[in-house]
C-alpha positions in Angstrom: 0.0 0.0 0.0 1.4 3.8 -0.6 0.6 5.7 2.4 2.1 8.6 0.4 -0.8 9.4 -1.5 -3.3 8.5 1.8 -1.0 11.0 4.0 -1.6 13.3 1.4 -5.1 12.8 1.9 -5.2 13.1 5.8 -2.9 15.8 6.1 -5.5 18.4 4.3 -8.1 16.7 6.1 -7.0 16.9 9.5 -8.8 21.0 9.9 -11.5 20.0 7.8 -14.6 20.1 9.4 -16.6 17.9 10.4 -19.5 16.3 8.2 -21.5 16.5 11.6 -21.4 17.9 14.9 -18.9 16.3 17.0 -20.4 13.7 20.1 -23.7 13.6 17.8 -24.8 9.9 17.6 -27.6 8.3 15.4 -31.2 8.6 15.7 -32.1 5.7 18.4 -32.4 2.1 18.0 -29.4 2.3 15.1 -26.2 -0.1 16.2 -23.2 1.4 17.1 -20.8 -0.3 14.3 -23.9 0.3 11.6 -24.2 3.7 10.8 -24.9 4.5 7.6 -23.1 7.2 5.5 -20.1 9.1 6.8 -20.2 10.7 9.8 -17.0 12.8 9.5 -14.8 14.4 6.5 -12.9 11.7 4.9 -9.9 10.8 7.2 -10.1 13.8 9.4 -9.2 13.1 13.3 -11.3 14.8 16.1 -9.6 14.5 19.0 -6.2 15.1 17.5 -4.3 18.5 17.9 -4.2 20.8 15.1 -2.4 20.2 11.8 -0.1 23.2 12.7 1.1 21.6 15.7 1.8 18.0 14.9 2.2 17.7 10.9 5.6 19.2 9.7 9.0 19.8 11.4 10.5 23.5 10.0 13.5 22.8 7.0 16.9 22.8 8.6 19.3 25.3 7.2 22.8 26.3 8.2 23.4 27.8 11.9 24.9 30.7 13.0 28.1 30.7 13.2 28.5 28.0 10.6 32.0 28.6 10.6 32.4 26.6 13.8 29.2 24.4 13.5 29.3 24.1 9.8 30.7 21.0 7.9 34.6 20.2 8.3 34.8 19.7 4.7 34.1 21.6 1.1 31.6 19.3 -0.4 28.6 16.9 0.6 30.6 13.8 -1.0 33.8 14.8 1.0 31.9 15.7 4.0 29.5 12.3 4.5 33.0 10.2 3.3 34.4 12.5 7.2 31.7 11.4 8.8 31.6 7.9 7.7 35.5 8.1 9.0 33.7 9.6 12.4 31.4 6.8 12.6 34.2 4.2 12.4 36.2 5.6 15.4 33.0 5.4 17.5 32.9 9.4 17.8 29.1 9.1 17.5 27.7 12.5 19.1 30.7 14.1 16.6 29.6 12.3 13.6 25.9 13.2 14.7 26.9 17.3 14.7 28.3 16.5 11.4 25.8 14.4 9.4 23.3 17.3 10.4 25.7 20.1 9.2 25.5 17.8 6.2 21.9 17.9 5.7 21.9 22.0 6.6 24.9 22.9 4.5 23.9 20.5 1.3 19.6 19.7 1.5 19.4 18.9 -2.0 22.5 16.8 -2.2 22.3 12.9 -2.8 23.7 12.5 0.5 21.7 14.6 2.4 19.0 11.6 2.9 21.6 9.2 3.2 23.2 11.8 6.7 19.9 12.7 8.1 18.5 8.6 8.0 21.7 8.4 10.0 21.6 11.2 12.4 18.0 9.7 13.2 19.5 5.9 14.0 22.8 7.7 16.0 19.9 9.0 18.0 18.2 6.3 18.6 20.9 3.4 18.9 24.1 5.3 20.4 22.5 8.4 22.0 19.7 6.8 23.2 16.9 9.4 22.7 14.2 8.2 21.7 12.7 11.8 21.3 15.5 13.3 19.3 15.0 10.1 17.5 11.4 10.4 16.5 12.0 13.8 15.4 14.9 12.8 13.0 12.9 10.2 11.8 9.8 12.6 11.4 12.1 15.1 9.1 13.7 12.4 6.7 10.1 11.5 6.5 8.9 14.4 5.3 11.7 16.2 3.5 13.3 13.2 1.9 10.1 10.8 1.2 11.1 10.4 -2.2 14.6 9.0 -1.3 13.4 6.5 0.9 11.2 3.3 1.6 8.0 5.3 2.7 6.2 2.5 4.2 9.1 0.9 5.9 10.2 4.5 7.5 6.6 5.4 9.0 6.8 1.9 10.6 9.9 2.7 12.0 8.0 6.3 12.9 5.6 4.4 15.2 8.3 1.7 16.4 10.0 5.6 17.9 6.8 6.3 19.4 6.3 3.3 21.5 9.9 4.0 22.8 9.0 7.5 23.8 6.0 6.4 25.6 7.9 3.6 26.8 11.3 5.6 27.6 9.3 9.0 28.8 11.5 12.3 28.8 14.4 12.8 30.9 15.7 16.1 32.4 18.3 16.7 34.9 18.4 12.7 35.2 14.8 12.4 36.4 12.4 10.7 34.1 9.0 11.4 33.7 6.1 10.7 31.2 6.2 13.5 28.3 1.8 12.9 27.4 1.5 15.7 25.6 4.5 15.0 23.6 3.9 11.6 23.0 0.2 11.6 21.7 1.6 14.0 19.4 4.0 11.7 18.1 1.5 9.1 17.7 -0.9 11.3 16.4 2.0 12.1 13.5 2.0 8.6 12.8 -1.4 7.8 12.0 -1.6 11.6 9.7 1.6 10.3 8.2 0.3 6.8 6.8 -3.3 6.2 7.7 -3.6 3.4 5.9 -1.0 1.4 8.5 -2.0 -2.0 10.1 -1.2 -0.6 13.7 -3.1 3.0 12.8 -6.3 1.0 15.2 -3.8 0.5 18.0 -2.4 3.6 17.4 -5.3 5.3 17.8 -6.6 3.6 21.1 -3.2 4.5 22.5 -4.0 8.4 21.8 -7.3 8.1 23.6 -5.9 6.7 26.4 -3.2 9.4 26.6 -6.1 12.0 26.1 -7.5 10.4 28.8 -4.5 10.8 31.2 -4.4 14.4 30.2 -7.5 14.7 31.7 -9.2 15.8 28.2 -12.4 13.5 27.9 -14.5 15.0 25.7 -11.4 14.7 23.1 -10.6 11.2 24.3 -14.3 10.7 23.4 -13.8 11.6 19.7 -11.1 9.5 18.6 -12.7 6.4 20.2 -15.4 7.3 18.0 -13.1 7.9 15.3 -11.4 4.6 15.4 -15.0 2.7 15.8 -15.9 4.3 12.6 -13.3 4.2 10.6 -12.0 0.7 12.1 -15.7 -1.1 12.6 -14.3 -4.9 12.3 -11.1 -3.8 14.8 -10.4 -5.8 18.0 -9.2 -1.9 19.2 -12.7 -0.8 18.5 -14.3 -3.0 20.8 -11.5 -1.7 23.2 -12.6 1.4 22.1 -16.9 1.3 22.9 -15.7 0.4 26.6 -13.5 3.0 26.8 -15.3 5.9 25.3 -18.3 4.7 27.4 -16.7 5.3 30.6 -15.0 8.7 29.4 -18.3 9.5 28.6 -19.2 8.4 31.9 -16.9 10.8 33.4 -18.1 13.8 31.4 -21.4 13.0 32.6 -20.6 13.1 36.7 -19.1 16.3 36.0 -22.2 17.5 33.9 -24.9 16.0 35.0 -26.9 19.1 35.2 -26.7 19.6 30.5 -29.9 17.1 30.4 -29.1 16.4 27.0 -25.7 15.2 27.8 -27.3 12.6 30.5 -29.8 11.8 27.5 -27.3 11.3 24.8 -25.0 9.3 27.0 -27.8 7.1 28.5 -28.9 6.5 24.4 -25.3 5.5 23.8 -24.6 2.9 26.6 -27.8 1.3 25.4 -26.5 0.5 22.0 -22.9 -0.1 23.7 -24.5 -3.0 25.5 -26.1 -4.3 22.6 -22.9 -4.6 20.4 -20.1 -5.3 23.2 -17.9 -8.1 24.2 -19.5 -10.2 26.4 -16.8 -9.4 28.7 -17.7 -5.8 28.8 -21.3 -6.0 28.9 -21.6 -5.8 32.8 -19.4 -3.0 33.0 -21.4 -1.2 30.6 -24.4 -2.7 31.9 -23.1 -0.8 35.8 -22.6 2.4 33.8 -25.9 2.3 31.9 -27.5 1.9 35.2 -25.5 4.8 37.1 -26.5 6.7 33.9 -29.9 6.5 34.1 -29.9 7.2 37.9 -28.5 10.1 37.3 -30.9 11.2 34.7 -33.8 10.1 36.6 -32.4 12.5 39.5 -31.9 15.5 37.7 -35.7 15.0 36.1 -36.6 14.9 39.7 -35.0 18.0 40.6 -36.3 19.5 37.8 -40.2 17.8 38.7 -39.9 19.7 41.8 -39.4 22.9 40.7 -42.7 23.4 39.5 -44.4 22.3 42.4 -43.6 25.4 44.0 -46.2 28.2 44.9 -44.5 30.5 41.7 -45.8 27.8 39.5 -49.4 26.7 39.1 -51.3 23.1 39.6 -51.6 22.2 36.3 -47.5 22.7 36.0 -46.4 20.9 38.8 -49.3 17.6 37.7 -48.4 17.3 34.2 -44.4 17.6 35.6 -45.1 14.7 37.9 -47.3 12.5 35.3 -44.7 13.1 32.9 -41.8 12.2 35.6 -43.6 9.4 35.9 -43.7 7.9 32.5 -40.3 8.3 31.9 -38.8 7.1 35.3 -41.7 4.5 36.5 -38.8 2.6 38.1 -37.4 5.6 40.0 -36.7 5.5 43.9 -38.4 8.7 43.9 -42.1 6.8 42.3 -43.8 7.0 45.1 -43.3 10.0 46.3 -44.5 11.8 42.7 -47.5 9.1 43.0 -48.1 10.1 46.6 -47.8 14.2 46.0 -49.8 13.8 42.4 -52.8 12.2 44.0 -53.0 15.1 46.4 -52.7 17.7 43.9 -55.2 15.9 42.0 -57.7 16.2 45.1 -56.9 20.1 45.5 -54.5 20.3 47.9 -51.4 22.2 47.8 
């Protein structure tokens, strides 16, 4: 497969806008997996950052002061021949400084792909940066796609990315995990060659790392995305789980939006009916949780028009109507109870 002309593809398509709203689902009773139609502008990715921010590294050119960073000799050929010598002695970090003075000095050279695929394996085999790595990686990918194995490099792109997550970012000798950073790599990945075989697990990882950022509601759309886009996935049955309890969190900090409550109760429901059977009493838990919480905020809502502002007829159809929609509710017999008297006059 050429993931060259399907990054093309994604990479205008990653700011278009939606086909629909964002968190809109189906009309009820549809299965989640069976949508008809396309939900979202071919290959864009809600829930990813901009294109801006993760798409394309800026072209390296010469640094100041070239005369002391700059390439020890007059011409790419003699200069990548130096740095071949370099490698040979083991004076790795060296030949690094001078592969990229390389690529700077002499861009459209033949060996400028040649010293910037090696500057990105330095980095990653002898340095040990997985970061640095990616990044080298990233800019032979997109500068220098022509002069290499496309498909092969944007594996190697991802194979970077599971080391940074893996590796997190060290400064001042103390590790820590880079999130931000590293959903940003992945996300690269996926813009970069969509059509991959790992693009599914790729994208479960960046909804989980949404998730750790504390960013639901975006976690929420690419577990969507990958359902749709990925239906027959393993990772989007990973996915329904997951964005149901994201959405699940969105909801205990919203309960008051009714429509939310509404809309997250409607998807659950179709969650349950298209889930592992492994999942389904999780969801099950959630769906029930859900509905409590809906049936709650109804209630407080029921009993603000049985107030003395409001009038009779308000506060009985708000209690019949309670009624039909939450017959099961803890609070049943207590609307029963209070409708029957305001049904006999009193108030």
């Amino acid at each position: 497969m050429d993931f060259r002309k399907i990054a093309l593809t994604a990479f205008a398509a990653v700011v278009a806008p939606c086909a629909f709203a964002f968190g809109e689902h189906p009309a009820p009773g549809t299965p989640i997996g069976a949508q008809t139609g396309t939900r979202y502008a071919t290959d864009a990715y809600p829930g990813f950052d901009s294109e801006k921010e993760i798409v394309s590294p800026e072209r390296k050119t010469p640094r100041w002061f070239s005369f002391i960073t700059g390439p020890n000799r007059d011409s790419a050929e003699e200069q990548f021949a130096y740095c071949q010598e370099l490698m040979a002695e083991g004076s790795w970090s060296k030949a690094r400084r001078q592969l990229d003075a390389l690529v700077r000095e002499w861009p459209t050279s033949p060996e400028a792909p040649r010293a910037q695929k090696l500057v990105a394996e330095i980095c990653l085999t002898h340095v040990r940066n997985s970061e640095d790595a990616f990044a080298e990686y990233r800019y032979l990918l997109d500068f220098y796609s022509s002069s290499c194995d496309y498909d092969k490099l944007a594996d190697r792109l991802y194979q970077v990315a599971n080391l940074m997550r893996r590796d997190g970012k060290e400064v001042l000798f103390i590790r820590f995990a880079n999130t931000v950073d590293v959903r940003r790599a992945y996300e690269a990945c996926v813009l970069h060659a969509p059509g991959a075989k790992w693009v599914p697990e790729a994208m479960l990882t960046i909804g989980a790392l949404r998730e750790d950022e504390g960013k639901y509601a975006e976690a929420v759309q690419v577990y969507e995305n990958l359902r749709n886009i990925h239906p027959d996935s393993d990772e989007a049955k990973t996915a329904l789980l997951r964005e149901a309890e994201s959405r699940m969190v969105l909801l205990r900090d919203h309960e008051y939006n009714r429509a939310r409550c509404r809309d997250t109760v409607e998807y659950l429901r179709q969650a349950l009916a298209s889930c592992r059977q492994s999942d389904a009493e999780t969801i099950q838990g959630l769906l029930g949780e859900a509905r409590g919480r809906v049936a709650e905020e109804e209630w407080r809502a029921t009993k603000f028009y049985d107030s003395p502002t409001r009038t009779k007829r308000s506060a009985i159809n708000a209690y019949e109507r309670y009624l039909v929609e939450n017959p099961d509710s803890p609070h049943a017999d207590e609307a029963k109870a209070r409708l029957a008297e305001l049904r006999e006059g009193s108030r």
